[in-house]
C-alpha positions, -999 to +999 in steps of 0.1 A: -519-151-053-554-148-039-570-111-032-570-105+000-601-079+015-595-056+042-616-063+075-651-043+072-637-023+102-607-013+081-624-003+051-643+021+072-611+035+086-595+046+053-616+070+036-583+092+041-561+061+031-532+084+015-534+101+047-522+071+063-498+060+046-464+065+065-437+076+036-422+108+023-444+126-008-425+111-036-437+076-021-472+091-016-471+101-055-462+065-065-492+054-049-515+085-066-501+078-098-508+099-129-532+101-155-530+081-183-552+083-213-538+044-226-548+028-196-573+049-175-576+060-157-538+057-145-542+080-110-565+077-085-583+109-065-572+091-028-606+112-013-627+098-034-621+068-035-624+037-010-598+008-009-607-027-006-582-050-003-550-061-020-544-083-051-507-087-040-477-069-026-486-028-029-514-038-052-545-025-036-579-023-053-600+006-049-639+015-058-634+051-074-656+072-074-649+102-096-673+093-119-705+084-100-712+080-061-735+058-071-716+033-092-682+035-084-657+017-111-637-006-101-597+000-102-567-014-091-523-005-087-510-025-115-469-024-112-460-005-145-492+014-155-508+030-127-546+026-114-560+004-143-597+002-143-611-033-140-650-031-145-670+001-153-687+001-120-693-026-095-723-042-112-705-049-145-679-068-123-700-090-110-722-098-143-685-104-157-674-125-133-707-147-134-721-138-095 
């Protein structure tokens, strides 16, 4: 599977993303996840945060940005651990990857 990026004009759009999402709250709560201390950061604060795309089927990646507004990390919805950070903040992504 390839990652797939929201269109510019939808990543503008979901600032409220949880708000958006069409399920009871016990669906809602699979997608906030909770905190895990083995593989942070295992939730994910829906209002501050800003979802990019999807890696696969109800796995979206997210820049969060609990930490620092100015260099979000970079997290995604793995399928057994919760939001499991990928890269430190957007820069370290990118020197990882080699860009």
């Amino acid at each position: 599977m390839q990652p797939v990026f929201l269109p510019l004009a939808r990543i503008r759009l979901n600032a409220s993303w949880i708000d958006q999402i069409d399920y009871d709250e016990e669906v809602r709560q699979l997608y906030i996840g909770k905190p895990d201390q083995d593989a942070p950061p295992g939730d994910i604060d829906p209002h501050m945060s800003l979802l990019l795309g999807d890696l696969g089927p109800d796995q979206p990646f997210s820049l969060e940005f609990r930490r620092s507004l100015d260099s979000p990390s970079v997290i995604y919805l793995g399928s057994r651990r919760g939001w499991v950070e990928v890269a430190p903040s957007f820069d370290a992504l990118v020197d990882a990857l080699g860009l």
